[in-house]
KOLVO-72801 format. One record per residue: z, y, x of N, C-alpha, C in turn. Coordinates in steps of 0.05 Angstrom, whole numbers, padded with zeros to 5 digits, always signed. Example, Ala and Ser with C-alpha at 12.3 -4.5 7.8 and 13.67 -1.06 7.14 Angstrom:
% residues 2
+00156-00114+00264+00156-00090+00246+00156-00066+00264
+00142-00045+00257+00143-00021+00273+00157+00001+00258
***
This chain:
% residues 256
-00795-01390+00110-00788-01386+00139-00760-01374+00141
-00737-01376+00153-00717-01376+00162-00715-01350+00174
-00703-01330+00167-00692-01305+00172-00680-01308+00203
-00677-01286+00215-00670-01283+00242-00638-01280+00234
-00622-01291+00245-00590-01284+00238-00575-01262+00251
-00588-01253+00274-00583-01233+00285-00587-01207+00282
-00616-01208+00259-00625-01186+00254-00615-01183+00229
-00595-01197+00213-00589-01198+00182-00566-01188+00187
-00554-01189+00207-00528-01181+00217-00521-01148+00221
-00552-01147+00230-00553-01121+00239-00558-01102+00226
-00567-01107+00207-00582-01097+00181-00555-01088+00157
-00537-01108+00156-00507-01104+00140-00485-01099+00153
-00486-01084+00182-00472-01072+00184-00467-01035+00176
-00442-01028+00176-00431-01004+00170-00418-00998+00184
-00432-00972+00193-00417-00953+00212-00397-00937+00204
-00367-00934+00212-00354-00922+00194-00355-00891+00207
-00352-00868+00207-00354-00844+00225-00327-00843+00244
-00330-00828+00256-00303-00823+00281-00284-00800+00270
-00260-00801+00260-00244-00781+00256-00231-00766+00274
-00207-00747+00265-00192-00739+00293-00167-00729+00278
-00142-00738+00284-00125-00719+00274-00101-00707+00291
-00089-00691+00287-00065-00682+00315-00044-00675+00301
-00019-00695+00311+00015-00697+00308+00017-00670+00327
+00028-00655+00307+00043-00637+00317+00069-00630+00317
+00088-00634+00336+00110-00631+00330+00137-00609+00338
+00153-00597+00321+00164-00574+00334+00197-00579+00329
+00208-00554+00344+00236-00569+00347+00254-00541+00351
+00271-00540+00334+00290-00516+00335+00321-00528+00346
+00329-00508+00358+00358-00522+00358+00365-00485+00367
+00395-00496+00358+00411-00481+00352+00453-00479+00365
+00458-00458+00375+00489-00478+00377+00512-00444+00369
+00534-00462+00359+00550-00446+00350+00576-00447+00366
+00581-00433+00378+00614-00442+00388+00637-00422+00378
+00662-00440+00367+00677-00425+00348+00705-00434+00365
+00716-00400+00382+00731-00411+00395+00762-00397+00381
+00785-00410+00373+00808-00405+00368+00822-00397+00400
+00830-00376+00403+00859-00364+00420+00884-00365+00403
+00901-00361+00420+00934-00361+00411+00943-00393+00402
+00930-00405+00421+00938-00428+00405+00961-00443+00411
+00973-00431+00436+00995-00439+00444+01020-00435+00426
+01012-00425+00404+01037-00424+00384+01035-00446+00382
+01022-00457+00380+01025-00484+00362+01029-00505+00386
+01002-00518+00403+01015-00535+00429+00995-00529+00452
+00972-00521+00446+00954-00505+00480+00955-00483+00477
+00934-00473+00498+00929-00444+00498+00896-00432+00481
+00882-00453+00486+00857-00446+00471+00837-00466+00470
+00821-00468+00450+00804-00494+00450+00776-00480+00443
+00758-00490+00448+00725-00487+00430+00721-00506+00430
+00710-00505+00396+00689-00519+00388+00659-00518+00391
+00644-00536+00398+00610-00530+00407+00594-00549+00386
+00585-00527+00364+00565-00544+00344+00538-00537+00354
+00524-00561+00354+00497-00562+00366+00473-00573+00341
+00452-00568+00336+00438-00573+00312+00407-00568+00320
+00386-00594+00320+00367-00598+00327+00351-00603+00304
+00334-00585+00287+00309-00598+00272+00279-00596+00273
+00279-00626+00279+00251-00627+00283+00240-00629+00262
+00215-00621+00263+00186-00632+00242+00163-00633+00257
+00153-00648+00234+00131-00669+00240+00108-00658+00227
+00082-00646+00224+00061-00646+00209+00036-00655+00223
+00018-00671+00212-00005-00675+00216-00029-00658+00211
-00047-00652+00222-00071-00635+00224-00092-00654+00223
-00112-00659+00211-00146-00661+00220-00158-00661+00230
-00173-00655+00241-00192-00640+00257-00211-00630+00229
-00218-00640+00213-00227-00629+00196-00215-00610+00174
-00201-00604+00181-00192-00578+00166-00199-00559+00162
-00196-00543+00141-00221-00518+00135-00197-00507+00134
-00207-00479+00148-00195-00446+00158-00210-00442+00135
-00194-00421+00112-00205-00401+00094-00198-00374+00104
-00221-00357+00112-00209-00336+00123-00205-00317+00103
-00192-00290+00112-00180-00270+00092-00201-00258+00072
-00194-00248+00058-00211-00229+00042-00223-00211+00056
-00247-00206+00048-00260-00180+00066-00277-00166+00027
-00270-00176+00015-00276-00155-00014-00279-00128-00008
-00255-00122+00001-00247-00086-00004-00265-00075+00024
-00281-00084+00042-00291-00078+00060-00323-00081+00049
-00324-00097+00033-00355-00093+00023-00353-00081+00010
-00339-00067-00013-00339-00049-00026-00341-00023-00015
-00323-00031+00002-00320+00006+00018-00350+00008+00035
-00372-00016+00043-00394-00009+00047-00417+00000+00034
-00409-00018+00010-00426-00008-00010-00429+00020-00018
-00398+00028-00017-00408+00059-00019-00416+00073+00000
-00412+00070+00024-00429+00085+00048-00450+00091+00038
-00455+00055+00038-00491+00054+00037-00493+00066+00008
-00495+00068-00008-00499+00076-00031-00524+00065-00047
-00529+00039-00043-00542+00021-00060-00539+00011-00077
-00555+00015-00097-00546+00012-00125-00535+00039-00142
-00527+00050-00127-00516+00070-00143-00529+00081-00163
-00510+00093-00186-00529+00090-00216-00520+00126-00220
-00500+00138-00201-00498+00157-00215-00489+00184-00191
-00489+00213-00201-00488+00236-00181-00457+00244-00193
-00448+00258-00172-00416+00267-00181-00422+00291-00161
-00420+00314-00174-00411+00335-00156-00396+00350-00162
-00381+00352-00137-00358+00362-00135-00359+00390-00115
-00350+00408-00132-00359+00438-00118-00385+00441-00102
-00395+00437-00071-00413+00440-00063-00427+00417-00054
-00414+00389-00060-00412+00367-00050-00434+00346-00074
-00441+00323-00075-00447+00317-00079-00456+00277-00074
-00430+00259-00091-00426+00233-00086-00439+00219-00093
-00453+00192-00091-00467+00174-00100-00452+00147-00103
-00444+00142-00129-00431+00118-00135-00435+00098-00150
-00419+00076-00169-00435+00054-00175-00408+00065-00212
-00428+00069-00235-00416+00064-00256-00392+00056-00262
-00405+00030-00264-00387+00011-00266-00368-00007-00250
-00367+00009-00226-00342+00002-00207-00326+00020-00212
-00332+00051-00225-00312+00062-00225-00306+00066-00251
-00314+00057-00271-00303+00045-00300-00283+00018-00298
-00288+00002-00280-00268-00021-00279-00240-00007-00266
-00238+00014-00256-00219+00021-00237-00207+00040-00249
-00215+00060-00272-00214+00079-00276-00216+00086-00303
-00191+00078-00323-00204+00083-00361-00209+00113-00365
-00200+00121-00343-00227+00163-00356-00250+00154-00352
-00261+00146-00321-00279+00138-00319-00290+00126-00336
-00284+00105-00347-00291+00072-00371-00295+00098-00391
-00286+00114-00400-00290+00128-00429-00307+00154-00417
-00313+00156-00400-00336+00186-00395-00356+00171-00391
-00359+00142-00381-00377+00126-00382-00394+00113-00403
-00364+00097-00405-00377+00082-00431-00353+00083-00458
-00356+00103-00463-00328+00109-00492-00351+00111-00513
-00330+00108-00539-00339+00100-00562-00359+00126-00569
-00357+00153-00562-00367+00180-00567-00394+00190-00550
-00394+00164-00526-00415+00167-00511-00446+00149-00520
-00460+00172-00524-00488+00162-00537-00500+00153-00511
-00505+00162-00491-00518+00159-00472-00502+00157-00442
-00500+00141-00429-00483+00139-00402-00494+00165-00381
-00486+00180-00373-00501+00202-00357-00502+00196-00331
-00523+00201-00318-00535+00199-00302-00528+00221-00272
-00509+00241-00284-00495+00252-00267-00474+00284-00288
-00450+00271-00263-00430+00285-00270-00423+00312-00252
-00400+00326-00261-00392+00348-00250-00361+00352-00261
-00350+00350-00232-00318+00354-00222-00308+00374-00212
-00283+00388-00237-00276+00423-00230-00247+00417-00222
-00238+00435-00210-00213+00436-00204-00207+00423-00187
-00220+00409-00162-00218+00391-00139-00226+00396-00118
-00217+00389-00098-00232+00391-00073-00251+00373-00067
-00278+00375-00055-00289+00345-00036-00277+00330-00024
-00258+00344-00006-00244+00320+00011-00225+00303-00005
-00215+00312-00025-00198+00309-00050-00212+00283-00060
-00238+00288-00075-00254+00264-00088-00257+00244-00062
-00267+00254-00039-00277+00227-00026-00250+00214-00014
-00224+00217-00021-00205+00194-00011-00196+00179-00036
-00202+00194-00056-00199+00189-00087-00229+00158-00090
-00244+00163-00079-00275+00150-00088-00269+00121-00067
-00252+00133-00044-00242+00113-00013-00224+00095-00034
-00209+00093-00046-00190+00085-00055-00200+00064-00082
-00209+00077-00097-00224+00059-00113-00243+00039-00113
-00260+00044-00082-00276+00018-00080-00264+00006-00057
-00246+00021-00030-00227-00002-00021-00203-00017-00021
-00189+00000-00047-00160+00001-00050-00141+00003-00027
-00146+00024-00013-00136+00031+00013-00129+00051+00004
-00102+00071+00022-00103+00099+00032-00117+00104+00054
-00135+00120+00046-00149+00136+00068-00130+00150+00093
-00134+00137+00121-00121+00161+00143-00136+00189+00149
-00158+00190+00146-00167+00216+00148-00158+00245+00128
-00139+00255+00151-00142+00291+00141-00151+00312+00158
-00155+00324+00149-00163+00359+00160-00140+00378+00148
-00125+00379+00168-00105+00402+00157-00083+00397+00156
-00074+00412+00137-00048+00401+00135-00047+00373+00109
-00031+00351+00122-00032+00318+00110-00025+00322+00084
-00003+00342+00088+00027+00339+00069+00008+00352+00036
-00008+00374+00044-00013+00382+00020-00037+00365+00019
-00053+00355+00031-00075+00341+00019-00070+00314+00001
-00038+00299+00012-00033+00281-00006-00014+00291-00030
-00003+00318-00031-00002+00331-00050-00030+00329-00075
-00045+00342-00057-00072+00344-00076-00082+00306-00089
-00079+00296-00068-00092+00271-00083-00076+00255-00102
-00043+00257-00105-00029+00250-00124-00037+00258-00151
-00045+00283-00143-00055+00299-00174-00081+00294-00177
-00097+00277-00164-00119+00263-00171-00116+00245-00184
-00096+00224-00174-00092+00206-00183-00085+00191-00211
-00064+00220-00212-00049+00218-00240-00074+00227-00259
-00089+00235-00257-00111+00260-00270-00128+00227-00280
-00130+00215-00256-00158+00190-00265-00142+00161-00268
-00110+00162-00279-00098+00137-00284-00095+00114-00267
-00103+00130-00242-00094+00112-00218-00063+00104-00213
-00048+00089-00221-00020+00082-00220-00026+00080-00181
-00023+00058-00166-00023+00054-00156-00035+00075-00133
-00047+00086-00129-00054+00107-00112-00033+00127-00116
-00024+00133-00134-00008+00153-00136+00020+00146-00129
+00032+00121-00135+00056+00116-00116+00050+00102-00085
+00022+00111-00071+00030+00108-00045+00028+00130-00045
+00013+00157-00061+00019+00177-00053+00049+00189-00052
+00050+00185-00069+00085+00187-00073+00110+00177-00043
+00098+00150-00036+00115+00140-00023+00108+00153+00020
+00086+00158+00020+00078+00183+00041+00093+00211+00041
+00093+00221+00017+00107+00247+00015+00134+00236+00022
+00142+00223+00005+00172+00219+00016+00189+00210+00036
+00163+00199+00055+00172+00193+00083+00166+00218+00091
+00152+00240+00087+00147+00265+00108+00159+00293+00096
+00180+00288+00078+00198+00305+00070+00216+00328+00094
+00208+00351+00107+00222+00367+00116+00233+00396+00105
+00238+00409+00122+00248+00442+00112+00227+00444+00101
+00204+00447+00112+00185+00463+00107+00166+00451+00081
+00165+00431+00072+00147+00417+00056+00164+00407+00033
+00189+00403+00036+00203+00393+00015+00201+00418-00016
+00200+00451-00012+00192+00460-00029+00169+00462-00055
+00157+00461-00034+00125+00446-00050+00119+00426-00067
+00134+00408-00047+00138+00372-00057+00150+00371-00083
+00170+00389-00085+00196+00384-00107+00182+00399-00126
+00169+00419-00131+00149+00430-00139+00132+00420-00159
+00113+00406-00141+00095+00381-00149+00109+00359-00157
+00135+00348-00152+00146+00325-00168+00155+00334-00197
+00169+00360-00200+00179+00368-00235+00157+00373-00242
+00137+00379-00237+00106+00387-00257+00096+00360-00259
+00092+00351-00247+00078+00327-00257+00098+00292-00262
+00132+00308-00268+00142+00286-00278+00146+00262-00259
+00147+00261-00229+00159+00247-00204+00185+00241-00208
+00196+00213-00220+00229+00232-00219+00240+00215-00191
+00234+00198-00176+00228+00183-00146+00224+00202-00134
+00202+00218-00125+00196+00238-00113+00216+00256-00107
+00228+00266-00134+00233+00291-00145+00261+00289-00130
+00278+00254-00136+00309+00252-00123+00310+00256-00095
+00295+00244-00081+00282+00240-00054+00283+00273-00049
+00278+00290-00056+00277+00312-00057+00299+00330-00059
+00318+00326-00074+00341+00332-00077+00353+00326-00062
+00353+00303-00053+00371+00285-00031+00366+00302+00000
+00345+00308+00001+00341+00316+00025+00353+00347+00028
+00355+00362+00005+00358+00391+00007+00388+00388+00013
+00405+00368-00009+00426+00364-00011+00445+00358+00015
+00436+00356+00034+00442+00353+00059+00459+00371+00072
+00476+00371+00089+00500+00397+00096+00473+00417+00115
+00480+00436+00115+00463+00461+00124+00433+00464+00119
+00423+00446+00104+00393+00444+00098+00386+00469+00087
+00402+00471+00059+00390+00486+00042+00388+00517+00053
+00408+00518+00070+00404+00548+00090+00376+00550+00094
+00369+00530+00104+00334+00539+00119+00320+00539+00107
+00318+00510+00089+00299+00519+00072+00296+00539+00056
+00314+00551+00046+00312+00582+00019+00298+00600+00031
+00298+00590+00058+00275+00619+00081+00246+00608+00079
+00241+00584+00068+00208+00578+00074+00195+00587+00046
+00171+00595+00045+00153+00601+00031+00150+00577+00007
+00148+00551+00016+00157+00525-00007+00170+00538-00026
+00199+00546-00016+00227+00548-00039+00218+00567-00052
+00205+00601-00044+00198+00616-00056+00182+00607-00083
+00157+00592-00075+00142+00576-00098+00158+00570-00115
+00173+00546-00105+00187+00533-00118+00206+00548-00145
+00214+00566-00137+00228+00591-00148+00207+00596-00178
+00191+00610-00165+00169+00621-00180+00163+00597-00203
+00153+00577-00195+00137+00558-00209+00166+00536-00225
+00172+00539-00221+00198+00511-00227+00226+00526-00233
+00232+00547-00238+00256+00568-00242+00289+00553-00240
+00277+00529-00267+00302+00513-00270+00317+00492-00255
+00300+00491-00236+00302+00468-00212+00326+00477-00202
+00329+00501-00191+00355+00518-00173+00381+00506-00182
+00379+00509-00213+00406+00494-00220+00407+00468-00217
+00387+00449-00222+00397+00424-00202+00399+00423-00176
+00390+00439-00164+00393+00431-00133+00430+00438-00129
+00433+00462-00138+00468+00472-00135+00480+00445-00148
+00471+00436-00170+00483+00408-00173+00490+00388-00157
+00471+00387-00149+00466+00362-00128+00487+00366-00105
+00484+00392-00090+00500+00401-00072+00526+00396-00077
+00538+00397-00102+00561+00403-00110+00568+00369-00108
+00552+00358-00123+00561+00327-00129+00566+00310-00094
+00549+00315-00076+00555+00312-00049+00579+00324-00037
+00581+00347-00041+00603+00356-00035+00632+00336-00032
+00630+00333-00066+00651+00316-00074+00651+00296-00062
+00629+00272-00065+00621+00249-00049+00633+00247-00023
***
């Protein structure tokens, strides 16, 4: 029996799908005019020239194009520690008391990696204890490690708290935290803080910091005010030899 031809037809066809794509096109232009005076030495009085310059482009779009949106990593991390799930271990710090994840802060951190997991460690501990720090100290230190952010939150005065966290930093081999610390102090360099600062840059080997610091004292009438703030006094006390570079410095500007 003889097939329906209509229905054989219908049967081998192929639907192809509907696409979509969009010419987009943009267009810069530009003009220069380059005008000679005095020209009458020679046979007018003045001429311009008018250069004019149009480029377009052309790109095509899809409609199916995939948007990859940004990273949101450092934002689940920084939840994770809120939430504190998973967490494998206690950190206390003076009256305080952190909940964090091992091995995030062994990837981030080779003190950490070796109080964790070093060749001398029989057993990974289950909780630690941090001297010589503040809480608020650790928790922008702990902010930093699981979002690789600087923390905006202070209480107090900024200038010494990112004082304090530089010397965290350097303490737990954080490169990178410690030159945004670095690079905050040095935007907030005044009379009053630059003693301190300069302070904290020759003890712990800043020599960025430390110029930045010089530079600022070195300034015409600076050093008047500052020798009155309680900084310089420190500074005095704690750093003795510094004085003679600063008179250096002064002197070399001078000249300058």
């Amino acid at each position: 029996m003889a097939g329906n031809p209509s229905n054989s037809s219908s049967v081998n066809q192929q639907v192809v799908p509907e696409t979509t794509s969009t010419c987009l096109t943009q267009s810069i232009t530009g003009a220069h005019n380059f005008v000679i005076t005095n020209y009458s030495l020679l046979e007018e009085d003045c001429f311009t020239i008018r250069c004019v310059l149009t480029v377009v482009k052309t790109r095509t779009e899809d409609a199916a194009t995939i948007v990859v949106p940004p990273s949101t990593q450092h934002q689940d991390f920084a939840h994770m520690l809120e939430a504190g799930k998973g967490a494998d271990v206690n950190i206390i710090v003076g009256e305080q008391v952190f909940r964090a994840h091992k091995h995030v802060l062994a990837a981030r951190s080779k003190v950490f990696h070796a109080q964790f997991f070093g060749v001398m460690t029989e057993n990974s501990p289950e909780c630690i204890e941090i001297h010589d720090m503040e809480p608020s100290v650790f928790e922008r230190l702990l902010h930093f490690i699981y979002a690789d952010t600087l923390s905006e939150k202070f209480e107090g005065d900024k200038n010494i708290a990112m004082q304090h966290l530089l010397v965290a930093a350097d303490r737990y081999g954080l490169t990178r935290l410690r030159l945004m610390c670095e690079e905050k102090l040095c935007s907030w360099i005044d009379v009053q803080t630059v003693g301190t600062t300069l302070a904290l840059a020759e003890q712990h080997q800043r020599v960025q910091l430390k110029e930045a610091c010089l530079g600022f004292i070195a300034l015409r009438e600076v050093l008047g005010l500052v020798i009155k703030t309680d900084g310089y006094k420190h500074l005095k006390q704690s750093c003795p030899t510094i004085v003679d570079e600063i008179l250096e410095k002064i002197a070399s500007a001078k000249i300058e």
